[in-house]
C-alpha positions as CSV (number, residue, x, y, z in Angstrom):
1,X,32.9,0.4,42.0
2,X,34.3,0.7,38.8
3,X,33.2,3.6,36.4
4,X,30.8,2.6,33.6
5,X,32.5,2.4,29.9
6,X,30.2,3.7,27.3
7,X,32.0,1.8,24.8
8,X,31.9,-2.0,26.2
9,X,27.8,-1.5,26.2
10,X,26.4,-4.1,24.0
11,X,23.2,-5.0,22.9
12,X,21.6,-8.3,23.0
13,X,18.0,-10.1,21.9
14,X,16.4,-13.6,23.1
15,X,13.2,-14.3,20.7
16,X,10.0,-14.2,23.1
17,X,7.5,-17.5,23.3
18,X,5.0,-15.2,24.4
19,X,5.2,-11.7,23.7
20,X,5.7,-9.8,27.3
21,X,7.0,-12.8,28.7
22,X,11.0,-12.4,29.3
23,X,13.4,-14.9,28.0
24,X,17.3,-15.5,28.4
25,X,19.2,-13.3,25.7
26,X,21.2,-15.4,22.9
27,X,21.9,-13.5,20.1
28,X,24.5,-10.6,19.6
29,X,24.8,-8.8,16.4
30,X,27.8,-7.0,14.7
31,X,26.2,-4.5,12.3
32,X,23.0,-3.3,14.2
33,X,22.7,-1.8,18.0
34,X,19.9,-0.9,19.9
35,X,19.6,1.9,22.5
36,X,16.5,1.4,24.9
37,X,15.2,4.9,27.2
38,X,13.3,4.9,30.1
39,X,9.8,6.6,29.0
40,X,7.1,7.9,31.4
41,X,4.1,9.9,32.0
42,X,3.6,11.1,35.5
43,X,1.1,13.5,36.2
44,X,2.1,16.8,38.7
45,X,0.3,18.7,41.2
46,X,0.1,21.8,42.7
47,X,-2.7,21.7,45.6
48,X,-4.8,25.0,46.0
49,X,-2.4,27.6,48.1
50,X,0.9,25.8,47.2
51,X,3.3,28.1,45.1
52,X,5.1,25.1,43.8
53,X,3.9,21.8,42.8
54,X,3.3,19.4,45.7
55,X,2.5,15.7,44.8
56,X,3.2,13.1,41.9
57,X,2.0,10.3,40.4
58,X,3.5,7.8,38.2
59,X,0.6,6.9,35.5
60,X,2.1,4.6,32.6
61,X,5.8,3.5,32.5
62,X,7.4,1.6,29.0
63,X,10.5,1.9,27.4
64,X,11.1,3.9,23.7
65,X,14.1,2.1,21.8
66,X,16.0,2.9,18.7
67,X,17.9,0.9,16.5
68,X,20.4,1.3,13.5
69,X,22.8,-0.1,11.8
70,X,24.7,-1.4,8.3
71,X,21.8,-2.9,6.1
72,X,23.2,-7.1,6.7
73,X,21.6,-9.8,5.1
74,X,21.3,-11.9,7.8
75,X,21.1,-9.4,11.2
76,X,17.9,-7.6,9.2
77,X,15.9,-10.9,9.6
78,X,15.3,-10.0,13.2
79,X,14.3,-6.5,12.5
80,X,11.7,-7.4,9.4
81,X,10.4,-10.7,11.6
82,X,8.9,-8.0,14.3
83,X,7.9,-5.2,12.0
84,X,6.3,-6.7,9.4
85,X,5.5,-10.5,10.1
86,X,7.2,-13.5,11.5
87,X,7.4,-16.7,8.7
88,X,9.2,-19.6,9.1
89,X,12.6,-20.2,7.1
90,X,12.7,-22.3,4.4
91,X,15.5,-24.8,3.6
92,X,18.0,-28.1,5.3
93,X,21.2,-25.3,5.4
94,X,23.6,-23.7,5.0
95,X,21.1,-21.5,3.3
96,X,17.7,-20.6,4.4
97,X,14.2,-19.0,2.6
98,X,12.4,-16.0,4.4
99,X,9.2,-14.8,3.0
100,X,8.4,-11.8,4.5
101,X,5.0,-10.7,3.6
102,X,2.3,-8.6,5.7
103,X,-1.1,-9.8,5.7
104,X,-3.5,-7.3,3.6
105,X,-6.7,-7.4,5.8
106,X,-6.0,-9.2,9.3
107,X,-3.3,-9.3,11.9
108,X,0.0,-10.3,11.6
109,X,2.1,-12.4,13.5
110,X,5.0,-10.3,15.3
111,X,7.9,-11.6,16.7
112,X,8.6,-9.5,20.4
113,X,12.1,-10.0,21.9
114,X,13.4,-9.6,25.5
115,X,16.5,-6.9,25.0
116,X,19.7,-7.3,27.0
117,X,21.9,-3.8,27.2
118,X,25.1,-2.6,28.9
119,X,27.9,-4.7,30.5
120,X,29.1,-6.5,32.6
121,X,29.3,-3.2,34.9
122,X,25.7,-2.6,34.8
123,X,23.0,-3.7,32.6
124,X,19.4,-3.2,31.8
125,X,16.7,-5.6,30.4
126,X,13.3,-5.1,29.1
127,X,10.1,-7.3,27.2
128,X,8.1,-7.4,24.4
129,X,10.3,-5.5,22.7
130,X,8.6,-4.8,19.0
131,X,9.6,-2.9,15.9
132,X,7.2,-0.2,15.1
133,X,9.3,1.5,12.3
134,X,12.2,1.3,10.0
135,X,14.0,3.7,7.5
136,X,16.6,1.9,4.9
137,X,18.8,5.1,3.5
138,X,19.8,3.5,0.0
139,X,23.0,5.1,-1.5
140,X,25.8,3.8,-3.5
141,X,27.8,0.9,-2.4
142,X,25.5,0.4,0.9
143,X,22.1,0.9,2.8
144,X,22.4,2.6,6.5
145,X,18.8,1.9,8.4
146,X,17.5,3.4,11.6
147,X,14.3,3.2,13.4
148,X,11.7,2.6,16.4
149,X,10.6,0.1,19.0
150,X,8.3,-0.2,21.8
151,X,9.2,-2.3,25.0
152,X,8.0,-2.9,28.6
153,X,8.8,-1.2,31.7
154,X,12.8,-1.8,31.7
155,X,14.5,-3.7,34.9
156,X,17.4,-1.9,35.9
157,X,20.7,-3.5,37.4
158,X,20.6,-7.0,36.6
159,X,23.2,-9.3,35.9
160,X,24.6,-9.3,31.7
161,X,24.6,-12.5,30.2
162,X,28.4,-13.4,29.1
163,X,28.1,-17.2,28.1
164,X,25.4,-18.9,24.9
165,X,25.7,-15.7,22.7
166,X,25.8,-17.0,19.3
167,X,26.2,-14.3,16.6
168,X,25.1,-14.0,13.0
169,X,27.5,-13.9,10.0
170,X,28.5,-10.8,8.8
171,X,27.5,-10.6,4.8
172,X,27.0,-6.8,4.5
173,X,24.4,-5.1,1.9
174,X,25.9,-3.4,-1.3
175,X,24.3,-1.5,-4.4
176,X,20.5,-2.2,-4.5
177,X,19.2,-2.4,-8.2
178,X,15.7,-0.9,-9.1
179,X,13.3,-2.1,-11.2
180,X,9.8,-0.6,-12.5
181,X,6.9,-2.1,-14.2
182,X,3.5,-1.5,-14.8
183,X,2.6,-5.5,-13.6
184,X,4.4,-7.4,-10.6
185,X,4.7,-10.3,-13.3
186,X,6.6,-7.5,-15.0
187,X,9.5,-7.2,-12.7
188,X,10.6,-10.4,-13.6
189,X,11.8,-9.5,-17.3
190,X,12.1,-5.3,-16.4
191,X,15.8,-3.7,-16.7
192,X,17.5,-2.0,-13.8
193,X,16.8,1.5,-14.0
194,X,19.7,3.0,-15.7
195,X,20.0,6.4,-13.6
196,X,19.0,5.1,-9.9
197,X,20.7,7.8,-7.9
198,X,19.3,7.3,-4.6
199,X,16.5,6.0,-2.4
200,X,14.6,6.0,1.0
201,X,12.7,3.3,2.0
202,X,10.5,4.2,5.0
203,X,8.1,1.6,6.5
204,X,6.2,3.1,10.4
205,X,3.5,3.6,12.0
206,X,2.5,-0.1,13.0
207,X,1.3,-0.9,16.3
208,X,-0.1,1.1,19.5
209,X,0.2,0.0,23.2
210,X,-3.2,-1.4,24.9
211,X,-2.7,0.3,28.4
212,X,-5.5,-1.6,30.3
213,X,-7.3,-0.2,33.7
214,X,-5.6,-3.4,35.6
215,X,-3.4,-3.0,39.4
216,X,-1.1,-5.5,38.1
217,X,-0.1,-4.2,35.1
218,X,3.2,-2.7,35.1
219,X,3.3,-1.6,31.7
220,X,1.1,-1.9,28.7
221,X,-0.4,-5.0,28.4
222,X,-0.7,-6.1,24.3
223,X,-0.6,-4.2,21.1
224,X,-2.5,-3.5,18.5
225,X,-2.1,-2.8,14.6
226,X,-2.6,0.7,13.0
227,X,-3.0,1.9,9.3
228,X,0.5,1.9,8.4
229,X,2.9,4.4,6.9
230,X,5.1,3.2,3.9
231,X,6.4,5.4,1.6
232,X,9.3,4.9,-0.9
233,X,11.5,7.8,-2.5
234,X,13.6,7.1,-4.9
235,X,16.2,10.2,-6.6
236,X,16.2,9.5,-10.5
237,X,18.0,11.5,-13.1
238,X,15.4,13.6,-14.6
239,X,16.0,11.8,-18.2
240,X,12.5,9.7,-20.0
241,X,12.8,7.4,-17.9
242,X,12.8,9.1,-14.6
243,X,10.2,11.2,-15.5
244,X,7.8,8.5,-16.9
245,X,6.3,8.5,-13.4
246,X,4.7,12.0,-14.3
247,X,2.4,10.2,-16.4
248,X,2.0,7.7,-13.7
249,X,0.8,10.3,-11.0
250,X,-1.3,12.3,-13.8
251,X,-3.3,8.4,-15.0
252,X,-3.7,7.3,-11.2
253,X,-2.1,4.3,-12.0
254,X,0.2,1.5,-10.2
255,X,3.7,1.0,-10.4
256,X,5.2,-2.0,-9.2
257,X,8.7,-1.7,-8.2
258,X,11.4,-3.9,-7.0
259,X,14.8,-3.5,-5.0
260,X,17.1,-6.1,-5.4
261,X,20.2,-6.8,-3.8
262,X,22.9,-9.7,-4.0
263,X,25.5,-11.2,-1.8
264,X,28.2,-13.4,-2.3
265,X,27.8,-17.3,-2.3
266,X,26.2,-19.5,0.5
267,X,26.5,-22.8,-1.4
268,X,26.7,-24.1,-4.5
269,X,24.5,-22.0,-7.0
270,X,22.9,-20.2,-3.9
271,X,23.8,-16.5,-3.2
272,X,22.5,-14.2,-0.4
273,X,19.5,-12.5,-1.7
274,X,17.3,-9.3,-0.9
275,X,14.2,-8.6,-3.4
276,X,11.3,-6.3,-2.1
277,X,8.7,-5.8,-4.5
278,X,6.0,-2.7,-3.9
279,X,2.9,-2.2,-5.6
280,X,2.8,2.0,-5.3
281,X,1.1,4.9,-6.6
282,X,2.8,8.3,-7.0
283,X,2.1,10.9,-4.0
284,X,3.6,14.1,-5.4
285,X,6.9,15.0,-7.3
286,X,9.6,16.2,-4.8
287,X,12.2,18.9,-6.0
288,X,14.3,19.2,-8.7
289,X,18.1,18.6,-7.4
290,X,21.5,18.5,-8.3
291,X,23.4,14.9,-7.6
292,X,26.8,15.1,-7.9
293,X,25.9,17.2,-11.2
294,X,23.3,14.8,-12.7
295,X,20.1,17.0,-13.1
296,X,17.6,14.3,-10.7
297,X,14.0,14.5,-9.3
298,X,12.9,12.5,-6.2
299,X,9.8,11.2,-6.4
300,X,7.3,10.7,-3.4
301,X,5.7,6.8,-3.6
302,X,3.1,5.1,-1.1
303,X,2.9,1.7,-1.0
304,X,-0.7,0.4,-2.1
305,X,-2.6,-2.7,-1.8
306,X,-3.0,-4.1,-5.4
307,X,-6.0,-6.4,-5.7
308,X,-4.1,-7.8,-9.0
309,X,-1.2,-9.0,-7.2
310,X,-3.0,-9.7,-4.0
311,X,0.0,-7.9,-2.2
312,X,1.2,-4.5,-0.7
313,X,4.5,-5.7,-0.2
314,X,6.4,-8.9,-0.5
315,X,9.9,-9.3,0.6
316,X,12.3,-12.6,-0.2
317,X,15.4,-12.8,1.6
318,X,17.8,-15.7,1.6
319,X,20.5,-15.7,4.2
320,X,22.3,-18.2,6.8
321,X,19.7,-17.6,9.4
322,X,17.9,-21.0,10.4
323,X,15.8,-19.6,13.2
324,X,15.6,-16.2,15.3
């Protein structure tokens, strides 16, 4: 038996019909990986006159999986599509519409993929895979993102699917522009802000596992949604303009902001596109900071719903991506 290679593991997804329910893997990606663990909870005992402990039981078995990667205009669709909701592209090709907004007051509709890792060598498989959080690190000339997933119980040892892999195009993320204004309709007609040093984007806390009282359960059996956790924290210079959002926090008001990235062309007077727009109110001033000698601030933001714009969040991304 040959040795396993660490560095032929590969990662691959197959969109589930029914969440739970595995499917044959067909996509591979090129600037995001995953790494799936084996979690458990079994409960010890140590029986009355035992020194050490003397029986086990296995209680609830899932699996805990991170991902990261290269922020890609396409790959991302898969990670956004289970975290926040799942829409249906727009557009007849080359280039397709994804509006990715979650639902203010009732459930959203989650894409869950069966997850393919390892090799040809050994390789491991697991359900109702689902993105509970994601962190996009914004910096000059890129965006790095990690984050979380829940899965089922994983299958160990089965065979890795080598043939039907299709993977997306590579069109990478660069600079992100950011744009503030005290109306969403605003954003349309705000400048870039002129001293945008850096940013974190962090959107978690989204589901739970429903572990049911049930013999032939293996794993949890559904999900649920939770309040979520999304927080934006953008490093300004401390100029006027980067510390306008003082008077922001001290009038209780919302700020609508906007990231905004562009790719090259798809077709003819059609680029890639990234715009997520945020209604937010300021949580506290971070630090005072030195950035590459520019005197900056970072500023803690939670996203808010905005009865106004009817919207927490609203993301737009066109790409080459007809279906997941």
């Amino acid at each position: 038996m040959a040795d396993i290679a660490t560095i032929y593991n590969k990662s691959q997804l197959g969109v589930e019909t029914t969440a739970g329910t595995a499917v044959t893997v067909n996509r591979g990606f090129n600037s995001l990986s995953f790494t799936p663990e084996i979690a458990a909870e079994v409960q010890m005992f140590r029986a009355q006159g035992k020194k050490y402990k003397s029986s086990s039981k296995l209680r609830k078995e899932w699996s805990e999986i991170g991902f990261a990667g290269l922020l890609d205009f396409n790959e991302i669709t898969w990670i956004l599509a289970s975290l926040l909701n799942r829409p249906s592209p727009v557009g007849a090709g080359p280039n397709y519409a994804w509006g990715i907004t979650p639902s203010l007051t009732g459930p959203d509709t989650n894409a869950t993929y069966t997850l393919e890792t390892g090799s040809t060598e050994r390789a491991q498989k697991l359900s109702y895979l689902l993105c509970d959080a994601v962190v996009l690190n914004i910096d000059k000339g890129g965006v790095d993102f990690s984050g979380s997933a829940i899965g089922q119980k994983t299958t160990d040892d089965v065979v890795f699917t080598t043939s039907g892999i299709t993977t997306p195009d590579i069109e990478l993320v660069g600079d992100m522009d950011l744009y503030f204004a005290d109306t969403a309709a605003g954003l349309d007609t705000a400048d870039p802000v002129n001293r945008f040093l850096k940013g974190q984007l962090s959107m978690g806390n989204r589901f739970s596992p429903i572990w049911r009282i049930m013999s032939s359960d293996a794993s949890f059996a559904g999900h649920v949604e939770k309040a979520p956790d999304f927080m934006f924290r953008p490093m300004l210079e401390a100029d006027d303009e980067g510390m306008a959002l003082l008077t922001t926090m001290r009038t209780n008001a919302i700020k609508y902001a906007r990231l905004k990235a562009t790719g090259s062309e798809i077709d003819t007077g059609v680029d890639y596109d990234l715009q997520i727009d945020m209604a937010l109110r300021v949580k506290q001033p971070l630090k005072k900071t030195d950035k590459d000698g520019i005197y900056a601030i970072e500023w803690e933001m939670e996203l808010v719903e905005s009865s106004s714009w009817g919207n927490v969040l609203d993301i737009d991304l066109v790409n080459k991506v007809s279906t997941l």
